[in-house]
C-alpha positions in Angstrom: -40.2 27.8 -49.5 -40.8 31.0 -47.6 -43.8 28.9 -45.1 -41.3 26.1 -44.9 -38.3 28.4 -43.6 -40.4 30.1 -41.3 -41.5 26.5 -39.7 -37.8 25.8 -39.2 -36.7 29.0 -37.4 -39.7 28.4 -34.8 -38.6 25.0 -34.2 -34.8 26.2 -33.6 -36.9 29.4 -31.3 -38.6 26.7 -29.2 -35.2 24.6 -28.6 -33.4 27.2 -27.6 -35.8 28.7 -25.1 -36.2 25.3 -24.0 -32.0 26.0 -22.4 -30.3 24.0 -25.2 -27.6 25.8 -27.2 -27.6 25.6 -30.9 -23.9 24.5 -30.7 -24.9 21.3 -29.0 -27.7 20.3 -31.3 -26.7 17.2 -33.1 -27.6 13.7 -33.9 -25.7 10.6 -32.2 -24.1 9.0 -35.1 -23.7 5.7 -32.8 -27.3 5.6 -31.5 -26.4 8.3 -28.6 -24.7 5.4 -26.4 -24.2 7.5 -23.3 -25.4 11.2 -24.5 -28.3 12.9 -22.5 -31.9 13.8 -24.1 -32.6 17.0 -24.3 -35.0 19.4 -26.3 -38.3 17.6 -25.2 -41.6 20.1 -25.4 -42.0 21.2 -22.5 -45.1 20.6 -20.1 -48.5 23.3 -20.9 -47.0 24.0 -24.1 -49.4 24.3 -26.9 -50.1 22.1 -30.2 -51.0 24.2 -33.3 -53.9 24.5 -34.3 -53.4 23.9 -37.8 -53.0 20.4 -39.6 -51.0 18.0 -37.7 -47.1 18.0 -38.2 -44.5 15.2 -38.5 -43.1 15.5 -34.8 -39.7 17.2 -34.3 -37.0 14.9 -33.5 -35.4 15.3 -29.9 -32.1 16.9 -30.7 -29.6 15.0 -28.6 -26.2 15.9 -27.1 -22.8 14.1 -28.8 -19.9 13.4 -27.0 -16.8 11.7 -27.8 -15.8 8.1 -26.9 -14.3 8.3 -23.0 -10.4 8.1 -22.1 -9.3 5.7 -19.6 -8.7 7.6 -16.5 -5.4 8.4 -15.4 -4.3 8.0 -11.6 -1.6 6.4 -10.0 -1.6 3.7 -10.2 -3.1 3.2 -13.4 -6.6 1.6 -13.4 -6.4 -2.4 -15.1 -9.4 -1.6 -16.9 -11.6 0.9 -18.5 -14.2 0.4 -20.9 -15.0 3.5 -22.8 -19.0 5.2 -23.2 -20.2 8.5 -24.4 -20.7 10.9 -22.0 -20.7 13.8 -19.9 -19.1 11.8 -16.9 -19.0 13.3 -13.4 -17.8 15.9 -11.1 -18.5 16.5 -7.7 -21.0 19.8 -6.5 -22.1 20.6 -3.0 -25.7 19.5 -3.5 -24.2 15.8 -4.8 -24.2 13.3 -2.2 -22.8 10.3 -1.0 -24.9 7.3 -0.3 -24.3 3.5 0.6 -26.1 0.6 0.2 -24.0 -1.1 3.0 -23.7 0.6 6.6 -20.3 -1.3 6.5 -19.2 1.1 4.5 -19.9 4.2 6.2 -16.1 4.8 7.0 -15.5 4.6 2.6 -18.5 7.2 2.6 -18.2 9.7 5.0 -14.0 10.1 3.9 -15.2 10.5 0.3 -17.5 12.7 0.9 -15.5 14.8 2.8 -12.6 14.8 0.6 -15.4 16.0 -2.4 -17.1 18.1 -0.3 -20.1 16.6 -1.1 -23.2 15.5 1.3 -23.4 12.0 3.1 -26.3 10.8 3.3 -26.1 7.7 4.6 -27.7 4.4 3.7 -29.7 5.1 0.9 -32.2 3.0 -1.7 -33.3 5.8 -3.7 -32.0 7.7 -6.9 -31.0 10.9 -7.2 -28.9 12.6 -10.0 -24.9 13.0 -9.4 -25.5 10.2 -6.5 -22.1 8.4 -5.5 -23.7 5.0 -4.5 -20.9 2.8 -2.3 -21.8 -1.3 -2.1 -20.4 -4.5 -1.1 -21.0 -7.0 -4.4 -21.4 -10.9 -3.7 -18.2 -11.9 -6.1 -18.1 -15.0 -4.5 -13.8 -15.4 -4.5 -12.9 -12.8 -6.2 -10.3 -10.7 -5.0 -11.2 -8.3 -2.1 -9.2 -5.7 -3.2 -10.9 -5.1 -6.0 -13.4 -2.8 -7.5 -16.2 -2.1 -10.0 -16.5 1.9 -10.8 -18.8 2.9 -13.3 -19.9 6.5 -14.3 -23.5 6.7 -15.9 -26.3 9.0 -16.2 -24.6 11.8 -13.8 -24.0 9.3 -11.3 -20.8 6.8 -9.7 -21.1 3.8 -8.6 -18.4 1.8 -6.7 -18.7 -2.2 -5.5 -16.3 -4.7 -4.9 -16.6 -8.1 -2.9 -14.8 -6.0 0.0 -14.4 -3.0 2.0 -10.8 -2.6 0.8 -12.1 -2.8 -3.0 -14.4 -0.2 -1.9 -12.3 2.2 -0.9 -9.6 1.8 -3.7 -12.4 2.9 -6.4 -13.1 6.3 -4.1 -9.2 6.6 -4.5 -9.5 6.5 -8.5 -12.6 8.6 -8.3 -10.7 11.0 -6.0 -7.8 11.4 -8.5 -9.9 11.8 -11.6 -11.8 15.0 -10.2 -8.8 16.2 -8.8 -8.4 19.9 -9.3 -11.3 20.2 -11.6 -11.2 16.7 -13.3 -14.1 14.6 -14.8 -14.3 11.1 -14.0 -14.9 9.9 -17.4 -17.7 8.2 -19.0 -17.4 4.4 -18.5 -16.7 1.5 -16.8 -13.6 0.6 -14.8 -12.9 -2.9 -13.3 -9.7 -2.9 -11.2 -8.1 -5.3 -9.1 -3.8 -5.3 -7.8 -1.6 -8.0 -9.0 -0.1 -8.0 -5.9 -1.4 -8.1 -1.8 1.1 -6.6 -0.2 2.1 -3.1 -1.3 4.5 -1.8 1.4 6.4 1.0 2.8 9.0 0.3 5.7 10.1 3.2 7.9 13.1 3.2 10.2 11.5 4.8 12.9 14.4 3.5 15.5 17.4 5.4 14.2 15.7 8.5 13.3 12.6 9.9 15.4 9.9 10.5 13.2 6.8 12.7 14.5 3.6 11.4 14.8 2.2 14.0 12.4 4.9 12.7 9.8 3.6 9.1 9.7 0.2 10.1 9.7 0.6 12.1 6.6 2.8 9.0 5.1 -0.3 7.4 6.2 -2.7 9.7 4.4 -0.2 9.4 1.0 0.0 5.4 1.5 -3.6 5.5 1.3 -4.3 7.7 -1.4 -1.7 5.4 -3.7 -3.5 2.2 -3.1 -0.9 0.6 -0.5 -1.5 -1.6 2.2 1.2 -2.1 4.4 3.1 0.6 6.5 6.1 -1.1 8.3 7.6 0.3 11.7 11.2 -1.3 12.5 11.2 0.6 16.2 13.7 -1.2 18.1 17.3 -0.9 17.4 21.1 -0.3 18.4 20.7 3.2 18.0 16.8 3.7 20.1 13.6 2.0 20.9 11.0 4.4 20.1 7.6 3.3 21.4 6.7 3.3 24.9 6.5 0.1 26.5 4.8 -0.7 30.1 6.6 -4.3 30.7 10.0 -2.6 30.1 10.0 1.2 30.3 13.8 1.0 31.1 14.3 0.5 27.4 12.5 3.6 25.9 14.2 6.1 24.5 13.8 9.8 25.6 12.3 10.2 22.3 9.6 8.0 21.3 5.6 7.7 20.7 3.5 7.3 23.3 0.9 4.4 23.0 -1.6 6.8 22.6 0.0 8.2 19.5 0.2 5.1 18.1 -3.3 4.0 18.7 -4.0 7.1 16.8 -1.8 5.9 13.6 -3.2 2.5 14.0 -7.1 3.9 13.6 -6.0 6.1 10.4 -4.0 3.2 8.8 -7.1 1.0 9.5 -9.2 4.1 7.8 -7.1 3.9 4.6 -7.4 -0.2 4.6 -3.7 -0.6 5.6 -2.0 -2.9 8.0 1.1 -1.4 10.5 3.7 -4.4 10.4 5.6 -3.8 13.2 9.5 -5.3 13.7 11.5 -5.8 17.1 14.7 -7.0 15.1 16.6 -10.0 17.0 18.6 -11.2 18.5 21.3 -8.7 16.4 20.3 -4.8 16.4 19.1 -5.0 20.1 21.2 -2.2 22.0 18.7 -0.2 23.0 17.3 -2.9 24.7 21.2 -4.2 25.7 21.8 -0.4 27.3 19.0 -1.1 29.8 20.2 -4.7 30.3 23.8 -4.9 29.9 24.3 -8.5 31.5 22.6 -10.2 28.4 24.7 -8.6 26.1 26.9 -11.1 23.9 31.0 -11.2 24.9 33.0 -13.0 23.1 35.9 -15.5 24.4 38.2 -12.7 25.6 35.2 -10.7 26.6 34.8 -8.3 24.2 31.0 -7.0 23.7 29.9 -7.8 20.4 27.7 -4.8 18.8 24.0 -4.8 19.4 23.8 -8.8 19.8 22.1 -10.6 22.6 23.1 -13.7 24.2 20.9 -16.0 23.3 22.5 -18.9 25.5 20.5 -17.0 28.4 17.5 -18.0 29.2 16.4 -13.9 30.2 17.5 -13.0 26.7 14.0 -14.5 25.5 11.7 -13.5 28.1 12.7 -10.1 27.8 12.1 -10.4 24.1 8.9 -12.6 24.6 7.3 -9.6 27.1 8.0 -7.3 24.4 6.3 -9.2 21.6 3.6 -10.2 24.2 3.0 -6.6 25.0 3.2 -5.0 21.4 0.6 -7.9 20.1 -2.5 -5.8 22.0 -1.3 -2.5 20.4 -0.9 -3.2 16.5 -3.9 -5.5 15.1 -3.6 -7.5 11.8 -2.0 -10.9 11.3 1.4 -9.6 10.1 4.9 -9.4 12.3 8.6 -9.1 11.6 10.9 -10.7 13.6 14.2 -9.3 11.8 16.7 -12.2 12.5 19.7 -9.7 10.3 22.9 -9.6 10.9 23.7 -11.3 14.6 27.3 -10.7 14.5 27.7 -13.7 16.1 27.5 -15.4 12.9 29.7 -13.1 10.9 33.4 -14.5 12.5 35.2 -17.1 10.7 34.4 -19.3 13.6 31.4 -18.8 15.9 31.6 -22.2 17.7 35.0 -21.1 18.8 34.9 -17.7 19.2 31.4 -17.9 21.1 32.2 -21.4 23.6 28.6 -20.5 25.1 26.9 -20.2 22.5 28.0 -23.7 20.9 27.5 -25.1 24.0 23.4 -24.4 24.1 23.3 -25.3 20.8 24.8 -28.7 21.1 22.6 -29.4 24.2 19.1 -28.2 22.7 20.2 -30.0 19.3 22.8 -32.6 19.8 26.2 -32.9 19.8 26.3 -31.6 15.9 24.9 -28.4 16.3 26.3 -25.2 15.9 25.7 -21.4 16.2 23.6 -21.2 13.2 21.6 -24.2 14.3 21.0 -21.8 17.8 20.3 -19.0 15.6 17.9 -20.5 14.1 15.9 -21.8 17.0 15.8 -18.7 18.4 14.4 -17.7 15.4 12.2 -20.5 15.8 10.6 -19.6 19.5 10.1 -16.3 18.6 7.8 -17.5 15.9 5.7 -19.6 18.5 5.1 -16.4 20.0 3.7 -14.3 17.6 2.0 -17.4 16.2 0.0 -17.3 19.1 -1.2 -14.1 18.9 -2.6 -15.2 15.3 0.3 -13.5 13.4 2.1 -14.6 10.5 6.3 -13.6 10.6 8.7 -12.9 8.4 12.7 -12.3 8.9 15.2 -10.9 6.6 16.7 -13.6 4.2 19.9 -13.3 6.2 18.8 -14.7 8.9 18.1 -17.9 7.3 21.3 -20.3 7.2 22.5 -23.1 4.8 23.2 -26.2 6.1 21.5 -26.2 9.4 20.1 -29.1 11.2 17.7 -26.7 12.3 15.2 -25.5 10.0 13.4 -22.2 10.2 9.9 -22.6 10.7 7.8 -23.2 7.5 5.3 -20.4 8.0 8.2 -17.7 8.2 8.1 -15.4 5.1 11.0 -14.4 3.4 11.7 -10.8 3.4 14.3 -10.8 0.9 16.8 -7.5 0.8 20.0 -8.7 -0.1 22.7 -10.9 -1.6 25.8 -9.9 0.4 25.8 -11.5 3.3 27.8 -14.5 4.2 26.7 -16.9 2.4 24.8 -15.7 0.8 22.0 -17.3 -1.3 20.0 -16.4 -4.5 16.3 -15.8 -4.0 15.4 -19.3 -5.7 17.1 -21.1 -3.0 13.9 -20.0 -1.3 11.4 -20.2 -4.2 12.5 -24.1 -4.5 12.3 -24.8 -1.3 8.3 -23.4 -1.2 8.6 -20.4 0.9 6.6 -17.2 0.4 8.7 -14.2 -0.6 8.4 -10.1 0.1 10.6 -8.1 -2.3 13.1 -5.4 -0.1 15.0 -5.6 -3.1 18.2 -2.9 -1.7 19.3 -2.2 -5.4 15.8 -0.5 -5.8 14.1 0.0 -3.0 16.1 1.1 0.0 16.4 4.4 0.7 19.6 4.3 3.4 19.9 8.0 4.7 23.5 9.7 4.5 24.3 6.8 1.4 26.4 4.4 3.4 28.6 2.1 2.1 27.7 1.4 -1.5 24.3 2.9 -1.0 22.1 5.5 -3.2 19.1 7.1 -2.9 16.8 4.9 -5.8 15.5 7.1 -8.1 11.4 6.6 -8.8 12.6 6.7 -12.9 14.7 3.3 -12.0 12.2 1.4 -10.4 9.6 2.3 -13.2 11.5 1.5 -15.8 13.3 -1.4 -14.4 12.2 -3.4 -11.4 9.1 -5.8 -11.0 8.2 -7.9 -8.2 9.9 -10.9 -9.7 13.5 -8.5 -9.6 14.6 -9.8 -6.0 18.4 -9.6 -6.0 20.0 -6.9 -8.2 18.5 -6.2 -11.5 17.6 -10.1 -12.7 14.2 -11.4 -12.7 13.5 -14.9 -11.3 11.3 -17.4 -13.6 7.7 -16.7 -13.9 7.0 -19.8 -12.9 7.7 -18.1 -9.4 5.3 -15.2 -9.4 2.5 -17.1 -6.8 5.0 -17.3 -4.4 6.2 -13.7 -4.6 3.5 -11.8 -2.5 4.6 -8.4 -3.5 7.2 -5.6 -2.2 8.1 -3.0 0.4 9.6 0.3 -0.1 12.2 1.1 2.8 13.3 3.7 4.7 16.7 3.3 6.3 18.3 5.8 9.1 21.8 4.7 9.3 22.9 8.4 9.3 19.9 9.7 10.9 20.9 13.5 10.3 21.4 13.2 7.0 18.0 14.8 5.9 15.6 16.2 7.5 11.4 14.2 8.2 10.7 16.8 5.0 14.1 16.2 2.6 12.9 12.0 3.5 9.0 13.1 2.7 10.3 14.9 -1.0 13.0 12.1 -1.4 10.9 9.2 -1.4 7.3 10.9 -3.2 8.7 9.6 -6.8 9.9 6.2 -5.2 6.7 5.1 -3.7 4.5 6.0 -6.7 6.6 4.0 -9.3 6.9 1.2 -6.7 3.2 0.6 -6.5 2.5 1.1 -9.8 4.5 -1.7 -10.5 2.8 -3.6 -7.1 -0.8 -2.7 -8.9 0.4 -3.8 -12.3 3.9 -5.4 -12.8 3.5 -5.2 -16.6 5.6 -2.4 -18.8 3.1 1.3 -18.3 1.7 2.8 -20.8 3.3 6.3 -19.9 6.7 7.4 -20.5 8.5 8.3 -17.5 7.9 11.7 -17.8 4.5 11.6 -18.7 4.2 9.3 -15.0 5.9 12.4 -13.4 3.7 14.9 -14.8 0.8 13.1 -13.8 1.8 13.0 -10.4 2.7 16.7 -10.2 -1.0 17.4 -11.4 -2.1 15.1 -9.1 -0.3 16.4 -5.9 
């Protein structure tokens, strides 16, 4: 016994100068799925002498089954391993397989502080290997991530894909974090994941957006929408018409800069000249095209679309603001032309139902106008490879006009005259954006019936398919509902300051696009979601 006990302290002697602590010595119970060998003799070492032993077993590390990561928002997928998972250290790097996504790396690896390296075939431990897969139509928005052997690797059929799994992999190591042990497969239920800001009403700094732009990212959106022409300012500057632009505003070059991040982060700017209502900036500038009525009373913000100018100076602007935002996305607006809001246009706005009846017949009426106006401002974004989309009040009932099939609906309320429910639209085939304004419009100084929406709400009670107030429309519906914007409205501009909007709307935008990313109920509580993204902040 005493020979045997001996033999068993110089095997524990030899482990432990071999660097493995005796607290860690165990055997797998599973087959040590994911654990680390360890305890392996090491090189020069001696045999005994002696008759030949049994050899020692390699004592191996256990570890407990992985826990789905938790970001915001919430991975689709995780399938669970044992193991140690990763964190990031100096002397890590970064390495791609594809020089397409060099962008992906270098932001990674700068966020991590860890090395970029570049394209890369070899292996080293705690590498964070970035590649384009060949899922042949899969969605490119989504992503592979799986953590093995001390080392990450991310792949999806696209760069946007890509660059969402370095967004999960970013939150999981956040202050100190592990990205566990495992696989995750991710993908968003919906394509576009908005935020709309009302940059017209209320100047917003350049530094502003770009940090919205750095926070869109980070939250897996896609879409940042800049409404910059209004009553109340037109806040970009503009070449063809620089009579127009506001003493406040960006300068191209600002914007250019915004553009490059968003395109960084993999999101689109949308940008929205509204007309022909919510045009007085331009109307100051050009007061002859504003709309009078029969007495001659101005109408607010409306141009007079029975003038031929009233579309060229329109057209120049869409013309010129094509070359400054890329992407194949544009709002037209089409809201509110109070025009349309009398009891009765054709005889309160002769002129008007005169160009209607002779570009339509002798039928037509204001709406029918309206709506070809509508119409030719389509054409021209159309040409420059864009797809629109108006507010669904600026689509009318009974028309013999009919808007253009390719216009998306961008669907915001149901109080409008005449208002129709979203499946008037769904019927009818057209694609639809949720601006649903019982959730998601966040209307400075609380106008009217307005509040500020509350991220709780919106977690607990909206989806994509909740367009008008708090009803969901058929399932059935769900292809044709593309997703959902978050909105920023400045009707009392002075109502809160760029940092009360920034800490007014963090909450908001986090349950929305957990909700874009996975419409189904979450698996955290409410307060459990708003912890998370107090540690993750």
């Amino acid at each position: 016994m005493k020979q045997t006990w001996v033999l068993i302290v110089a095997v524990v002697v030899v482990t432990v100068a071999a660097g493995v602590s005796l607290g860690l010595l165990a055997s797998s119970g599973d087959g040590g799925s994911g654990g680390s060998e360890q305890g392996r003799s090491a090189p020069g070492e001696a045999a005994d002498s002696g008759a030949a032993v049994a050899p020692t077993p390699s004592p191996t590390r256990s570890y407990p089954l992985s826990k789905a990561p938790q970001t915001i928002p919430a991975v689709r997928s995780h399938t669970a391993a044992r193991g140690p998972g990763w964190r990031p250290a100096e002397n890590k790097r970064v390495v791609v397989r594809d020089k397409e996504l060099a962008d992906e790396g270098r932001l990674i690896a700068g966020e991590l502080g860890l090395t970029y390296a570049g394209q890369k075939s070899d292996v080293r431990a705690g590498d964070v290997r970035l590649a384009l897969g060949d899922d042949e139509g899969a969605n490119p928005e989504s992503y592979t991530m799986t953590v093995r052997g001390g080392r990450v690797a991310i792949s999806g059929p696209g760069e946007a894909g890509v660059f969402y799994g370095t967004r999960t992999l970013k939150q999981e190591v956040h202050d100190g974090g592990t990205a566990p042990e495992g696989v995750v497969r991710d993908t968003p239920a919906k394509p576009v994941r908005g935020f709309m800001l009302d940059i017209a009403r209320k100047y917003f700094t350049a530094g502003w957006i770009e940090d919205r732009v750095r926070e869109l990212g980070d939250l897996k959106y896609n879409q940042l929408g800049l409404h910059f022409s209004d009553d109340q300012g037109f806040r970009i500057e503009s070449k063809s018409h620089p009579e127009i632009v506001s003493q406040q505003h960006l300068t191209k070059a600002q914007v250019q800069k915004i553009v490059k991040l968003a395109q960084s982060r993999h999101i689109q700017i949308v940008p929205e000249i509204d007309s022909p209502g919510h045009l007085g900036a331009v109307i100051a500038a050009h007061p002859d095209l504003q709309l009078r009525n029969v007495n001659g009373v101005a109408t607010r913000g409306a141009i007079d679309i029975s003038k031929p100018e009233s579309a060229e100076i329109v057209d120049d602007l869409l013309n010129e603001y094509a070359g400054l935002f890329p992407g194949n996305q544009w709002h037209l607006g089409g809201d509110e032309y109070q025009a349309l809001v009398v009891s009765d246009p054709q005889a309160s706005y002769p002129q008007l139902a005169s160009a209607a009846r002779k570009a339509y017949g002798s039928g037509a009426t204001v709406a029918d106008l309206t709506t070809g106006w509508l119409n030719g401002r389509s054409d021209t974004v159309r040409a420059h490879g864009r797809t629109p989309r108006a507010w669904n009040d600026g689509f009318f009932r009974d028309t013999s006009v009919q808007p253009d099939k390719q216009i998306q609906v961008a669907y915001w309320t149901g109080k409008e005259i005449g208002a129709r429910e979203p499946l008037v639209y769904l019927a009818a085939g057209r694609k639809v954006i949720n601006y649903n304004d019982e959730f998601l419009y966040y209307v400075l100084g609380e106008p009217q019936t307005f509040v500020y929406p509350t991220g709780e709400r919106i977690y607990q009670q909206w989806t994509p398919r909740v367009l008008r107030g708090t009803t969901a429309v058929p399932a059935k519906y769900d292809p044709q509902i593309l997703g959902g914007s978050f909105a920023v409205w400045c009707d009392l501009a002075n109502s809160q300051t760029q940092a009360q909007v920034a800490a007014g709307i963090r909450m908001p935008l986090r349950a929305t696009v957990q909700k874009l990313w996975d419409p189904g109920k979450p698996q955290l509580t409410w307060a459990e979601f708003r912890a998370l993204a107090d540690r993750l902040d």
